[in-house]
C-alpha positions in Angstrom: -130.7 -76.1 -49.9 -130.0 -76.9 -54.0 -132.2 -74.0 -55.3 -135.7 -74.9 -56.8 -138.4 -73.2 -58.8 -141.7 -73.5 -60.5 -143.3 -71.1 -62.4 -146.6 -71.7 -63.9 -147.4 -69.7 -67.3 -149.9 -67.7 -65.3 -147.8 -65.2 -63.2 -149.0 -63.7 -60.5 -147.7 -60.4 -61.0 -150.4 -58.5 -60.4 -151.8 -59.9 -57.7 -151.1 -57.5 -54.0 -152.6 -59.0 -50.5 -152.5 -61.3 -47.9 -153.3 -64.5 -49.1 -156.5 -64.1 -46.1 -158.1 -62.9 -49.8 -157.8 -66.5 -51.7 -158.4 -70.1 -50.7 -155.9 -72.3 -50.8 -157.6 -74.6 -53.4 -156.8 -72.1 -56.0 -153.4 -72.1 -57.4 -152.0 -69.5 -59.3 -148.4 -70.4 -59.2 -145.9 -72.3 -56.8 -143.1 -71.1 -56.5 -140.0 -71.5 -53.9 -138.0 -68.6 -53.3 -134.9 -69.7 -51.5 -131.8 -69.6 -50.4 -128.6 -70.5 -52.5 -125.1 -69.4 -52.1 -125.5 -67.2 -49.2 -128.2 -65.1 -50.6 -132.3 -65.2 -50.4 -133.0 -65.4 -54.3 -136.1 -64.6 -56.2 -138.2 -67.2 -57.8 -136.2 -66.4 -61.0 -132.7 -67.0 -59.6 -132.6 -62.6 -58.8 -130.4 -62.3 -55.2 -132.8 -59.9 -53.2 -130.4 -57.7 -51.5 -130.7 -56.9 -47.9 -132.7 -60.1 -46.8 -131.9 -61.4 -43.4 -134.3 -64.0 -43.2 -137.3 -66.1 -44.4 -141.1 -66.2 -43.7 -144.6 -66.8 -44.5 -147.8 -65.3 -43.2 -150.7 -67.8 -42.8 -154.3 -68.5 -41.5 -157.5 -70.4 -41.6 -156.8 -70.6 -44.9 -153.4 -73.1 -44.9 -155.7 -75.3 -43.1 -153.6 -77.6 -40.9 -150.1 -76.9 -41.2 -147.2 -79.5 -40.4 -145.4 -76.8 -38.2 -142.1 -79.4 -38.7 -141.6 -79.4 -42.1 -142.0 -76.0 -42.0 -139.6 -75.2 -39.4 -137.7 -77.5 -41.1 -137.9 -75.4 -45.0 -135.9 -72.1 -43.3 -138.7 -70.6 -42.4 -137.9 -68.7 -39.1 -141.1 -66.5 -38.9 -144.9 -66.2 -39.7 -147.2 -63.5 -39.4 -150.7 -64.6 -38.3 -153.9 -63.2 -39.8 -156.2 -63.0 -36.1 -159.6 -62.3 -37.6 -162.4 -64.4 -39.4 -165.4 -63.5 -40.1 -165.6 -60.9 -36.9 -163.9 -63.2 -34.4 -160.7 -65.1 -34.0 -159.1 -67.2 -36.9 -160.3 -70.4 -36.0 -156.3 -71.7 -37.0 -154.7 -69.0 -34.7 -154.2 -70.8 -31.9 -152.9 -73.7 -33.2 -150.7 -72.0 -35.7 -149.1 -69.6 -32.9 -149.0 -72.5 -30.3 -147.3 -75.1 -32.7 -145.2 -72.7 -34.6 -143.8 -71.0 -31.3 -142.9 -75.3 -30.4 -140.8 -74.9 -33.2 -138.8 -71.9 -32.2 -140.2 -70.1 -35.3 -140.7 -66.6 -34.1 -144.5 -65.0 -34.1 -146.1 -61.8 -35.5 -149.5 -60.9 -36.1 -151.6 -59.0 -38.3 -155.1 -57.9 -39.1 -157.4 -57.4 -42.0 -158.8 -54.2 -41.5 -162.0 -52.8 -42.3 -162.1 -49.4 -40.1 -163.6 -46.4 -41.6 -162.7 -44.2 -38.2 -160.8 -43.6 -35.8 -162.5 -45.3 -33.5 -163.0 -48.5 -35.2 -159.2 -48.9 -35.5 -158.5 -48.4 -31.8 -161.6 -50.9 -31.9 -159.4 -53.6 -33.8 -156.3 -52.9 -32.2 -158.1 -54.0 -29.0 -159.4 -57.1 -30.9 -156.0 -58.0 -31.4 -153.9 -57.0 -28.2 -156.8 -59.3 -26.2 -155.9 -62.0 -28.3 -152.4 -62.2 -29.0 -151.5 -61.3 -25.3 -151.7 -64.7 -24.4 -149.2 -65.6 -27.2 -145.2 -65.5 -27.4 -145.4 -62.5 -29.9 -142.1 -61.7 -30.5 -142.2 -59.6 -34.3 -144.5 -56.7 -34.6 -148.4 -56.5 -34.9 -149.3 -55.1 -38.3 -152.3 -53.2 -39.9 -153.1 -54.9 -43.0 -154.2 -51.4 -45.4 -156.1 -52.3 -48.3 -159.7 -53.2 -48.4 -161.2 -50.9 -51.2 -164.5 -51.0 -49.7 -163.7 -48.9 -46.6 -160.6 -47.5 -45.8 -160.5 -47.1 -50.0 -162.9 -44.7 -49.3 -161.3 -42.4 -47.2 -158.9 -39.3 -48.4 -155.1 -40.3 -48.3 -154.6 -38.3 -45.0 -158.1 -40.5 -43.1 -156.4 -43.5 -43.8 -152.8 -42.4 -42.0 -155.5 -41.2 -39.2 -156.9 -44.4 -39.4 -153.5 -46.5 -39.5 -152.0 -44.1 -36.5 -154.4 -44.3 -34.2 -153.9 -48.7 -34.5 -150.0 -48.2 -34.2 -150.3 -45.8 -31.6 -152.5 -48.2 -29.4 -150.3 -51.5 -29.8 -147.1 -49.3 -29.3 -149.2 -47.6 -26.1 -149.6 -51.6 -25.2 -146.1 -52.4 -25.6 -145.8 -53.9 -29.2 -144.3 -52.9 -31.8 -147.1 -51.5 -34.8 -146.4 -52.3 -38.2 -148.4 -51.1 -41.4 -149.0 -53.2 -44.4 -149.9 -52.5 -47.5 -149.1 -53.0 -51.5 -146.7 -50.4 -53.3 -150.2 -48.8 -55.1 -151.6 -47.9 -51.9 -148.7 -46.7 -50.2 -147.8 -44.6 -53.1 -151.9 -43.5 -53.9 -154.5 -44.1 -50.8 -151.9 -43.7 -47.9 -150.5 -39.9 -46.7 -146.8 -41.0 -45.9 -145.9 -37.8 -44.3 -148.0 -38.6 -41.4 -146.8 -42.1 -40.8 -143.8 -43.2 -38.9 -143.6 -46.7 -38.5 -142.6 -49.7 -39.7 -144.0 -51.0 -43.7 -144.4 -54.2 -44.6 -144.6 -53.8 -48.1 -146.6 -56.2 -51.1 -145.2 -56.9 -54.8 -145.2 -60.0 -56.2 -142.7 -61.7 -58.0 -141.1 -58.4 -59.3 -138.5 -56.7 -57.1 -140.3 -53.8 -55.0 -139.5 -50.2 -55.1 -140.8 -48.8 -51.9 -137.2 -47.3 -49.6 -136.1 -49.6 -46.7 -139.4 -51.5 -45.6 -139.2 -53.3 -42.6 -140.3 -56.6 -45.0 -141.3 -57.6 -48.4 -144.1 -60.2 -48.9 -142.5 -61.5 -52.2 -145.2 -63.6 -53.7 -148.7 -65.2 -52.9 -147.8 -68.5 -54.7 -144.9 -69.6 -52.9 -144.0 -73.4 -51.4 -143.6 -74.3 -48.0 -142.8 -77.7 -47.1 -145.7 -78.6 -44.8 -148.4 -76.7 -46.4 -150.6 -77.4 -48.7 -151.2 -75.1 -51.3 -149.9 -71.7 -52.0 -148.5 -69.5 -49.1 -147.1 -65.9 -49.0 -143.0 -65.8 -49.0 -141.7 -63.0 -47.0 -138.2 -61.5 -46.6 -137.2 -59.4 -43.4 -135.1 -56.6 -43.9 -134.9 -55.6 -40.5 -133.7 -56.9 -37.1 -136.8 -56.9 -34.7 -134.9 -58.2 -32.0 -133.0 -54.7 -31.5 -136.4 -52.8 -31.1 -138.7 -55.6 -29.8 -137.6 -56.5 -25.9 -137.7 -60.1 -24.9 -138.2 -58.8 -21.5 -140.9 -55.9 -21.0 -144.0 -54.9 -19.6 -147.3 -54.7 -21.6 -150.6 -52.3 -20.5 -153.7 -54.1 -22.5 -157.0 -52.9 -21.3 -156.8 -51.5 -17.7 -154.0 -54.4 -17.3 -150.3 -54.7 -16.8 -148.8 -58.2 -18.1 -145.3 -58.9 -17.9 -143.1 -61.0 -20.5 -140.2 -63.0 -20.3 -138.7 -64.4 -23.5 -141.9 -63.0 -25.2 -143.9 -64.8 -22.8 -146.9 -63.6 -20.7 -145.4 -64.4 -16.8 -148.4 -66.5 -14.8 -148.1 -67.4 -11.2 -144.5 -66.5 -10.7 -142.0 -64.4 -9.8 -140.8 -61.9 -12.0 -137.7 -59.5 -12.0 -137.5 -56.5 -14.5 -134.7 -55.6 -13.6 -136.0 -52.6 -11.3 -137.7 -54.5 -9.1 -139.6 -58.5 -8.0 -143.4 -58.7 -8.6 -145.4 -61.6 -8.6 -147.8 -62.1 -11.4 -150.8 -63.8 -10.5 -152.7 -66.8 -12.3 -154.1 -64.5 -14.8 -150.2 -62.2 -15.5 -151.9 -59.5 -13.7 -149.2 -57.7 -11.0 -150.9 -59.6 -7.4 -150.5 -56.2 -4.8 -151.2 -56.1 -1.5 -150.1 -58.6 0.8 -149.5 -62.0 -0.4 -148.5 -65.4 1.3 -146.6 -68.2 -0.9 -144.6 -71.2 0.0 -144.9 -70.5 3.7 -143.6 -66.8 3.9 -145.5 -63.5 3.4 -144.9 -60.3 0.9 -146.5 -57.4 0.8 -146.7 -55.5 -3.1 -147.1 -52.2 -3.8 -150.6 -51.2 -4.2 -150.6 -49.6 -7.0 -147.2 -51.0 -9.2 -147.1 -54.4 -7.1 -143.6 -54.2 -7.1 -142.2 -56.5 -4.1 -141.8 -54.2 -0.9 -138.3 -54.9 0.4 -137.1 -52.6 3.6 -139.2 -50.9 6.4 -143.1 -50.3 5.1 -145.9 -48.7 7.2 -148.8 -50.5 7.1 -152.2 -48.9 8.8 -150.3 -47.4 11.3 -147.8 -50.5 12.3 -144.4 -50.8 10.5 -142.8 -53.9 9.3 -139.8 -55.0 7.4 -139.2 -57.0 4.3 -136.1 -58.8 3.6 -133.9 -58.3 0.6 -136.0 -61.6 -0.6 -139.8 -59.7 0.1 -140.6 -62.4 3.1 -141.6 -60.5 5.9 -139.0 -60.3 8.9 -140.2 -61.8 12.3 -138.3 -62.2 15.6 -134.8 -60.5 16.2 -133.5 -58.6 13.3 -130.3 -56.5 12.2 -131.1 -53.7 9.9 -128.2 -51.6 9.1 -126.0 -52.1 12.3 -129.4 -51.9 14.3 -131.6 -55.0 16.0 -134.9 -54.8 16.1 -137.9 -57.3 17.1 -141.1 -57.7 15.2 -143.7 -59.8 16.8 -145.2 -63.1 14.9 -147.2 -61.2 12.7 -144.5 -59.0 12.4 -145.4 -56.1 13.6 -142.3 -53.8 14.8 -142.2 -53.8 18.7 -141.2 -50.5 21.1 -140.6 -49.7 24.9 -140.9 -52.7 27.2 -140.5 -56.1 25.3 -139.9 -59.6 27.5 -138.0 -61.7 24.9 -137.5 -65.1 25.4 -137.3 -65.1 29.4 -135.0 -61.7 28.7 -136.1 -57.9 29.2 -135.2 -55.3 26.5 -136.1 -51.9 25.9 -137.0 -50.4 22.2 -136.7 -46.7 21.0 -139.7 -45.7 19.8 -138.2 -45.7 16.0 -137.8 -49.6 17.3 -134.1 -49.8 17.5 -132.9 -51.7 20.7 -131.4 -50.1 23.1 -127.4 -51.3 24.1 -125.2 -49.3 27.1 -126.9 -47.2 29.4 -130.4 -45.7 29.1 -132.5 -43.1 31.1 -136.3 -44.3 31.3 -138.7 -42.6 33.3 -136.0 -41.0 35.9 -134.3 -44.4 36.2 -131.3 -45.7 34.8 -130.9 -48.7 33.2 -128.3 -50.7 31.5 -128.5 -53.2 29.0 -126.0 -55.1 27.5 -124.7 -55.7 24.2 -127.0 -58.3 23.5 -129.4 -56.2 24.4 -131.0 -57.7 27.9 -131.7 -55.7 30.5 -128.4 -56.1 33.5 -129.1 -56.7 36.9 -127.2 -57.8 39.9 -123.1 -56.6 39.8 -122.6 -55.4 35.9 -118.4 -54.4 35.6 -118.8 -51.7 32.9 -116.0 -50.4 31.5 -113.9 -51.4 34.5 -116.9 -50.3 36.9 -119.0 -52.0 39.2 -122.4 -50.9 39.3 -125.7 -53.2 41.0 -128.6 -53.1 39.5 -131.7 -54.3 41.1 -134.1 -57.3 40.3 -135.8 -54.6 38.2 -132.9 -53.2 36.1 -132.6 -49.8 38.2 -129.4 -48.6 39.1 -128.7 -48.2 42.9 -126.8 -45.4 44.2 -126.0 -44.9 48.0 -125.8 -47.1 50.7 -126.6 -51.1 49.6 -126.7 -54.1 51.6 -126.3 -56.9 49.2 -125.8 -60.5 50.7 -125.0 -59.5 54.1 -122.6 -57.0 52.6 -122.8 -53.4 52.5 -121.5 -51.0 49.7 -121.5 -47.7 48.7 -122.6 -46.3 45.3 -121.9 -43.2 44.0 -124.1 -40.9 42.3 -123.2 -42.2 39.1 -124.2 -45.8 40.2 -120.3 -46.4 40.4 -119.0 -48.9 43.4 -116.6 -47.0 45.9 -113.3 -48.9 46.8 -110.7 -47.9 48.9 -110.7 -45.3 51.1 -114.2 -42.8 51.3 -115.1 -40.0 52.9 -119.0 -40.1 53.2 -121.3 -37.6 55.3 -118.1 -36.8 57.3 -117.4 -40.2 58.2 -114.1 -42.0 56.7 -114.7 -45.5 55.5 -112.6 -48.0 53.6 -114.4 -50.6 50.7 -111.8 -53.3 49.7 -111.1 -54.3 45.8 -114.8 -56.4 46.2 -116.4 -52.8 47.3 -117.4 -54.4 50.7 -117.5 -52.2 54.1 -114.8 -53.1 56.6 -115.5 -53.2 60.4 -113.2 -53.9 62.7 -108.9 -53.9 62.3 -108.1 -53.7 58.7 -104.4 -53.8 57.5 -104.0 -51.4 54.7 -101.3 -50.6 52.9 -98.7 -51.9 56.0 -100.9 -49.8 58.6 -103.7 -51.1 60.7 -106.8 -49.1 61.3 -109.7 -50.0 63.0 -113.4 -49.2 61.8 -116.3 -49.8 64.2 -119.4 -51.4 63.5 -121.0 -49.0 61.3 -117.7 -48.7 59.2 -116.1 -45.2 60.4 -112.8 -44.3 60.9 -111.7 -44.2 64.2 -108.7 -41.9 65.9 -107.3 -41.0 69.3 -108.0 -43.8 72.2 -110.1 -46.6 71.5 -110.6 -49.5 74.0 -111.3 -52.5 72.2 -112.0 -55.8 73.7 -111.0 -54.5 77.2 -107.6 -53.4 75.5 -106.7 -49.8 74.8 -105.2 -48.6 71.3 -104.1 -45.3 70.2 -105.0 -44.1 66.4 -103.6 -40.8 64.6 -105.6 -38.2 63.3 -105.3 -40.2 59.6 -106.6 -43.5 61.8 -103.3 -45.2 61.6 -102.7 -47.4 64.8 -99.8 -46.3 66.6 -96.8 -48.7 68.4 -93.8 -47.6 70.2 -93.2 -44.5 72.5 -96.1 -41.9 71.5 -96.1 -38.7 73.9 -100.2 -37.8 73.5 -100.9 -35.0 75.0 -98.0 -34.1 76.7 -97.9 -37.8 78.4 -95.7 -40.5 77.4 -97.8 -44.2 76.6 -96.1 -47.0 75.4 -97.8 -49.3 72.6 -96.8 -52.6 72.4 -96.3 -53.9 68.5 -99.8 -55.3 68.5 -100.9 -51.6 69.6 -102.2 -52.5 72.8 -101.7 -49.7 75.7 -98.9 -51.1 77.8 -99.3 -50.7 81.5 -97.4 -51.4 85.2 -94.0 -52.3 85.2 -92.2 -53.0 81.3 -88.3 -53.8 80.7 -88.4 -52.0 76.9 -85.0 -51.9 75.2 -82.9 -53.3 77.9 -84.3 -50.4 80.6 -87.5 -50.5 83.1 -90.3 -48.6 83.0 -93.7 -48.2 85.2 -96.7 -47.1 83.2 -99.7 -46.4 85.5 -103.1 -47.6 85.2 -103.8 -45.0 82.4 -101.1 -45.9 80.5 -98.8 -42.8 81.6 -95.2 -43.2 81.6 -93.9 -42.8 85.4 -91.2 -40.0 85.7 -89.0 -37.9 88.5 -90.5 -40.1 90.9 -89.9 -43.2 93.2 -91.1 -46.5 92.8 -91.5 -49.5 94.7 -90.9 -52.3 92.9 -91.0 -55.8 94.5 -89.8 -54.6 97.6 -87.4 -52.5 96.2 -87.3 -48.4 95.9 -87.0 -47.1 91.9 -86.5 -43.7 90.6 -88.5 -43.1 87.3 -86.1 -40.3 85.8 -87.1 -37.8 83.0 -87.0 -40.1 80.7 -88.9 -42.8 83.1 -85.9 -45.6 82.7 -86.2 -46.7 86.7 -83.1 -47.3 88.6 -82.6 -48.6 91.9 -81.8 -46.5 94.5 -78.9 -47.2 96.6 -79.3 -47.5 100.0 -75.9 -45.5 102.4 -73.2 -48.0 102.6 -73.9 -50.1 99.6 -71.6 -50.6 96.9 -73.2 -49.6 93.5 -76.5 -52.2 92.9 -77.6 -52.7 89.7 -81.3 -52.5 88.0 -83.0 -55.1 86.5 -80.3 -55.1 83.4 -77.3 -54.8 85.9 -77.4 -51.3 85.6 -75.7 -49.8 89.1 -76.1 -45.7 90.4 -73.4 -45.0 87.5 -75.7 -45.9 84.5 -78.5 -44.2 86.5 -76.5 -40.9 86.7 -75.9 -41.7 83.2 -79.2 -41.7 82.0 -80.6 -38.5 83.9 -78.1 -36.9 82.8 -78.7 -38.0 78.7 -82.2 -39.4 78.8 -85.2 -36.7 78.7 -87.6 -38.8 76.3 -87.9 -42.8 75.7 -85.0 -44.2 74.6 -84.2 -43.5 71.2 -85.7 -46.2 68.4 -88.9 -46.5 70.6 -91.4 -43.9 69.4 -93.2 -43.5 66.4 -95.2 -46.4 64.4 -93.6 -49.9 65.2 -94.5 -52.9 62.6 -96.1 -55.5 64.6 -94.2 -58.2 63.2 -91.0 -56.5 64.0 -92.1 -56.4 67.6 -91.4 -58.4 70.2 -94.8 -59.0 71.5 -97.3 -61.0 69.6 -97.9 -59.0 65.9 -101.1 -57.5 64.9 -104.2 -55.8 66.9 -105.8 -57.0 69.9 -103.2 -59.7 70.0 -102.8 -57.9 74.2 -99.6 -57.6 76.2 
């Protein structure tokens, strides 16, 4: 902007205040102090060194200020006289609300008239009630200079006086700020108590008071947009290093929080430690607190947003990473739990959605196996309780209806099982109470002939084991002492039985490799005896091949395979036992007689 300035013959050199002291109707001087060529320059042209920006301070006084033209005539701050008269500057409001519009930045100041302590922490009040509810983004300063009351104090009353103001706006958040003319800071005002901001008065000369914070420059200065004369002032410092955008401000027994110098109101606020919600009056809301359809709960005492588990009158609930409290199924660090509707965490005994589930009494839910009340139970990884056949961890175990594990004996569907002590399903071969059973891959009990493992065994009704002689279904059958049925030539007991390959008992007269045999009623291999055999006399040698017996004058007759007196001679002489190849355990299906048990004769 092409530098201007008017000077009227009447300089106001040695006039120091805020312009709170003269109406604007009287004009001293008008003068524009300005910027040209880079620099802030003095109403004379003189560069002031050090100057970062432009201001003005204003009140009642300006009347109604065109808050464009003067954002508009580089003026990016005003301090705002608050007081009148006892009560608020009737032009505050407008002036903060309009100027703030503009993006000019707002401090705040008052006239004081404290003669105590007391009275000063009484202002300082005044003015944190009222500018709370204001963008107030430079600081709040104590305007030093009335002659009729703090002029009557001692240099070192009036520091009391200014300190206890600056200490109550910085207690409140703000940032204090003493002003005052070079006279009184140099005559009425004990410097070695203060330590805080100046905002030091000369006019129209260059002032001489070390690093102030700003310099009000002149009374009689122009501002496009106000009428009348205004007070210039230069900042020297940058408030926006010491003054947060974002903070938290104590006024009165209240906590207020800003955002972009702003008093927070029915919102959600993060300082960056933590979410509150301010309520419609930017006072923390604590306790619990239901918005937009979910419900919070807020510290009592900071109302910082609870996130996490809280206890709450003896039930405990958790909060999401978002505040809303957690209902129904949830996973909290590799755990689930289940609060109710009003979500309230939930222990022991919990039916879920038509499923059963069990909760630790921390609320975790229980997965794998669990002991309750002398009972086990398992549940699986979704958490239901099992029942019926559960395969765990390549084990079958049945649980009832209930969830209990069985052990023991089981019927189940018409079948019965066995369940060890562990709850495990037996397979395979088992001996229990001195009984041998066999379970098959399903774990059922098998009655009756069972092929296992290329050997048949036969388990009666009640699933033993049986050995030694068996008649079954009117047909005898010979087991070892393992249970194995037995085929072929067996001697049992010192008597010779033959089994046929279906392991029935053979009995009377039997042509077995190639050679006849009689085996009585009981199974007993004839021998060293005669036979009659269809009219015909046999001799049953050692080894009980029969051979017919000659009668005197016959030429050699042959046996049923041909076999004539030589063959006979032949065997009693070689034979002593069943011919060779015909004892021991005979594959049915090898056999020439029907294959498998109880297939007879």
């Amino acid at each position: 902007m092409k530098y201007r300035k008017r000077i009227m013959a009447a300089a106001a050199a040695g006039f120091m205040g805020l312009s709170i002291m003269y109406a604007p109707g009287i004009s001293y001087a008008a003068e524009v102090w300005e910027m040209e060529d880079g620099a802030y320059r003095m109403a004379d042209g003189t560069a002031i060194t050090g100057a970062i920006a432009r201001g003005i301070d204003v009140s009642h006084w300006q009347q109604t200020i065109d808050w464009d033209q003067v954002a508009a005539d580089d003026v990016s701050f005003v301090m705002l006289g608050t007081r009148y008269q006892g009560k608020e500057d009737p032009r505050f409001d407008y002036n903060a609300t309009e100027a703030h519009k503009r993006g000019i930045k707002l401090g705040a100041y008052i006239y004081s008239y404290a003669t105590s302590v007391e009275e000063a922490e009484a202002e300082a009040d005044f003015i944190l009630d009222l500018v709370k509810d204001y963008p107030i983004s430079f600081p709040i300063a104590f305007d030093a200079e009335d002659a009729g009351t703090l002029g009557t104090l001692s240099p070192s009353q009036v520091s009391d006086v200014i300190n206890a103001f600056c200490k109550k706006i910085e207690d409140a958040g703000y940032h204090p700020m003493v002003y005052s003319n070079e006279y009184w800071m140099n005559n009425k005002i004990d410097q070695s108590k203060l330590d805080y901001d100046v905002w030091i008065a000369r006019y129209n000369v260059m002032h001489t008071y070390r690093d102030p914070a700003m310099w009000q420059a002149t009374s009689t200065g122009s501002v496009n947009g106000i009428s009348g004369n205004v007070d210039i002032d230069f900042l020297y410092k940058d408030f926006s290093q010491v003054i947060p955008a974002d903070t938290w401000r104590t006024i009165g027994e209240k906590t207020y929080y800003y955002k972009d110098y702003t008093m927070q109101k029915s919102t959600w606020i993060d300082d960056g430690d933590g979410w509150y919600y301010m309520d419609s009056e930017g006072s923390p809301s604590k306790g619990w607190l239901a918005i937009s359809g979910e419900d919070y709960y807020l510290d009592d005492e900071t109302g910082k947003m609870v996130t996490g588990w809280k206890e709450l009158n003896g039930d405990h609930y958790y909060f999401k990473d978002s505040g809303a409290m957690a209902t129904g199924w949830r996973d909290i660090d590799g755990a689930w739990y289940y609060m109710d509707d009003e979500g309230k965490r939930q222990t022991g005994w919990q039916e879920i959605g038509g499923e059963d589930y069990y909760l630790e009494h921390d609320g975790k839910m229980v997965t794998g196996w669990e002991l309750l009340d002398g009972d086990y139970y398992y549940f699986d990884p979704s958490g239901a309780m099992a029942a019926g056949w559960q395969k765990i961890s390549d084990v079958w175990y049945y649980l009832g209806s209930d969830g209990k594990m069985d052990t023991g004996w089981q019927e189940i569907e018409g079948e019965r099982y066995y369940l060890e002590g562990s709850g495990a399903m037996v397979t395979g071969w088992q001996t229990i109470d001195g009984n041998r059973y066999f379970f098959n891959q399903s774990g059922e009990m098998k009655t009756g002939w069972q092929n296992i493992d290329g050997a048949w065994y036969y388990m009666n009704q009640n699933g033993h084991m049986q050995t030694g002689w068996e008649e079954i279904g009117g047909t005898w059958y010979y087991m070892d002492e393992n249970g194995r049925m037995m085929t072929g030539w067996q001697e049992i007991g010192g008597v010779w039985y033959y089994l046929d390959g279906s392991g029935a008992m053979a009995t009377g007269w039997q042509e077995i490799g190639g050679a006849l045999y009689y085996l009585d009623e009981s199974g007993a291999m004839a021998a060293d005896r005669e036979l009659e055999y269809n009219g015909e006399r046999y001799y049953a040698g050692a080894n009980g091949a029969c051979t017919k017996v000659m009668e005197e004058g016959q030429e050699g007759q042959q046996g049923m395979e041909g076999q004539g007196q030589e063959s006979l001679e032949a065997a009693d002489n070689t034979e002593t036992v069943p011919p060779a190849g015909q004892t021991g355990e005979q594959d049915p299906s090898q056999s020439g007689q029907a294959a498998g048990p109880g297939a007879g004769l």
